[in-house]
N, C-alpha and C positions, 0 to 999 in steps of 0.2 A: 314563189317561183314566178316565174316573166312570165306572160302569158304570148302566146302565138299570134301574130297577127298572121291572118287567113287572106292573102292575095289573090284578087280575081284573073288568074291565069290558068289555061288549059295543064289537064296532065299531062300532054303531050313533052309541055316544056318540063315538065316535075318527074319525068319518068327518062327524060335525056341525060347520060350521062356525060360529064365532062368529056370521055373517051369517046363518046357517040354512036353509044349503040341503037340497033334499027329500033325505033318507036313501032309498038304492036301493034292490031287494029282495036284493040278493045284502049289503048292508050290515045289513040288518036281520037275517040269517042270521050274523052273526057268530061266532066263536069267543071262547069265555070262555078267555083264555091267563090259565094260571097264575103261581106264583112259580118256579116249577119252572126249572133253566138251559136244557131244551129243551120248547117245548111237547107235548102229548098230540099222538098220529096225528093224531087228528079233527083238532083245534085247526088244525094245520099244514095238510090238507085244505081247512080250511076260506080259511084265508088262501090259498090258493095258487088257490084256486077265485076268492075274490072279488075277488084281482088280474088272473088271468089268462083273466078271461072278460072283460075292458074293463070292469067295473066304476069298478074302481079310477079305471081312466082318466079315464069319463063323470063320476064325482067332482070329479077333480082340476081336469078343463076346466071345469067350474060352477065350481069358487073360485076359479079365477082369472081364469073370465069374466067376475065380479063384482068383481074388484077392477080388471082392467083399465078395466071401464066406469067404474068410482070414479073412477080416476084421469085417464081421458078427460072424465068430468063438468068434476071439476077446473080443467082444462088449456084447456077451454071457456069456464069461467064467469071465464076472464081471470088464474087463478093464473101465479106467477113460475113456468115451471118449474125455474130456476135455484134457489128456494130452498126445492125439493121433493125429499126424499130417499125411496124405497123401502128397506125393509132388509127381508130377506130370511135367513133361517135357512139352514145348507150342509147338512147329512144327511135326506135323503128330504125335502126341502123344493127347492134346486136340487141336491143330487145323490144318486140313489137306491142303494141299499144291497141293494134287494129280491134282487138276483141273486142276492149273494154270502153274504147271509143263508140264503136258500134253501138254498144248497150247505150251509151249516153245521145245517138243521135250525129254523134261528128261534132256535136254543142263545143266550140271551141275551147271555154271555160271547165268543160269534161279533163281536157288533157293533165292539168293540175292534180284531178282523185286520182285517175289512173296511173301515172307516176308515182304517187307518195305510197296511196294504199291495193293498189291491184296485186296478182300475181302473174307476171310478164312472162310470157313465154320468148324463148332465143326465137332471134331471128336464123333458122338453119342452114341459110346459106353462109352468113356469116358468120357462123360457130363452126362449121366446117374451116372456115381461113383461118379466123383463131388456132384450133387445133394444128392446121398444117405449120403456119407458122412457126408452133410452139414445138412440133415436132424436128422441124428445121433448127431449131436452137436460136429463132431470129424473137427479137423482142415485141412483147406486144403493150400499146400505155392507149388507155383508154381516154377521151379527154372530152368531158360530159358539158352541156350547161346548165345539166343539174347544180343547184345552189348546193356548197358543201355543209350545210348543216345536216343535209341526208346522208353524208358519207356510208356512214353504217348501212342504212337500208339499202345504199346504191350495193354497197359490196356485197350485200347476203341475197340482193336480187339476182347481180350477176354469177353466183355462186351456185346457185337453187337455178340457176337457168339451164348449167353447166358449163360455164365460163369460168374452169379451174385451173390453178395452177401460179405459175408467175405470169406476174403483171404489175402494171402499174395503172391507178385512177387518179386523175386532175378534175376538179370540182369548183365549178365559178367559185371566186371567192366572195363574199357574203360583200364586200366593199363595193364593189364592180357594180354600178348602175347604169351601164352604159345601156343604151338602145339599142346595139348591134353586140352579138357576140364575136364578130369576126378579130377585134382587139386580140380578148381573151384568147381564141383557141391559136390562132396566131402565136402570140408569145407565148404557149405552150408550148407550140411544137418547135420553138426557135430556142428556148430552153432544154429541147431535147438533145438540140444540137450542140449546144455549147456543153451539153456533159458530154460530148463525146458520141453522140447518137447519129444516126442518117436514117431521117423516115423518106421512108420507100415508097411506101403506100398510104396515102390520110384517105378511108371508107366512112362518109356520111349520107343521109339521106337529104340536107338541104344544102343549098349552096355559100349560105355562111360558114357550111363546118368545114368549108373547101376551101377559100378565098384567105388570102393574106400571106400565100408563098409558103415556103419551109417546107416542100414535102416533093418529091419528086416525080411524084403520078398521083393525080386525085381522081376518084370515083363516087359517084352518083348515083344511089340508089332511088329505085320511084318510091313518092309517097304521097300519095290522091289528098289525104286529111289535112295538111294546114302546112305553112310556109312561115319559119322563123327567121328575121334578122339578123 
């Protein structure tokens, strides 16, 4: 699996979401995390303070309270939602990593075990949009940069999370060495469209899972631990 390159930029900017919602105080306190493979005390203090004081949370519930309303706008103003797809990122996007990153220190080279062998729990603000989505009858495809040799494990993580039902998972392909995912999830979601799809909604926590068009509102969730590509 591609390893995280860990950008020295404030949370400030990692908790903004494309939509723009108000930055917290505990976000504006951020940690400057290094290149380093485990951040500084502070650093780590500092994320563990602005996840575990409900920061994070109060965050997370603003972007996806704004995208749920999006997609309720939508579903109002007389859209198919047959031919409405939500795609959704898997790593601290619907499934959070924070625990077991913790245990590891935030050590960049951590993110790798936690992926393959943890037991992730749902992100719940985003398991709630899943659901609503699915209760709308609108599509949901998930579009990971997880390498698909995981396939399996990806599906029975998301499954054991409570991410049940119809869906769809896209999985780096194993060829794909490119240094930026932005290619990749791109022409995923530009594939979604050529079957006939219109994603609505593309929900990730970094700004690669966002960039490259084909989606018609993108959303940015905070996440203090590391900056991908």
């Amino acid at each position: 699996m591609k390893r995280p390159t860990i950008a020295a930029l404030p949370l400030l900017l990692l908790a903004t979401a494309l939509v723009a919602p108000a930055a917290s105080p505990a976000a504006v306190a951020a940690p400057m995390v290094g290149a380093a493979d485990a951040p500084a005390s502070d650093a780590v203090a500092r994320i563990v303070a602005y996840h575990d004081s409900g920061a994070w949370a109060r965050d997370t519930t603003r972007v996806i309270g704004r995208a749920r309303a999006y997609l309720r706008g939508r579903l109002r103003a007389g859209a198919d939602p047959r031919k409405l797809t939500v795609v959704l990122d898997v790593d601290d996007t619907s499934l959070s990593t924070y625990a077991c990153m913790k245990r590891g220190g935030f050590a960049r080279d951590h993110l790798d075990a936690c992926v393959i062998t943890a037991r992730l729990p749902a992100v719940p603000q985003t398991l709630a949009l899943f659901r609503y989505a699915q209760a709308q009858h609108v599509g949901v495809a998930f579009v990971t940069g997880r390498p698909d040799i995981i396939r399996t494990a990806t599906l029975a993580a998301l499954r054991r999370a409570g991410y049940r039902g119809s869906s769809t998972l896209t999985m780096r392909p194993e060829s794909d060495h490119g240094a930026s995912v932005v290619p990749y999830k791109s022409s995923a979601r530009a594939q979604l469209e050529r079957g006939g799809r219109r994603v609505v909604l593309d929900v990730g926590d970094q700004r690669s899972d966002l960039a490259g068009g084909h989606a018609r509102r993108t959303y940015l969730l905070p996440n203090p631990m590391y900056v991908l590509s």
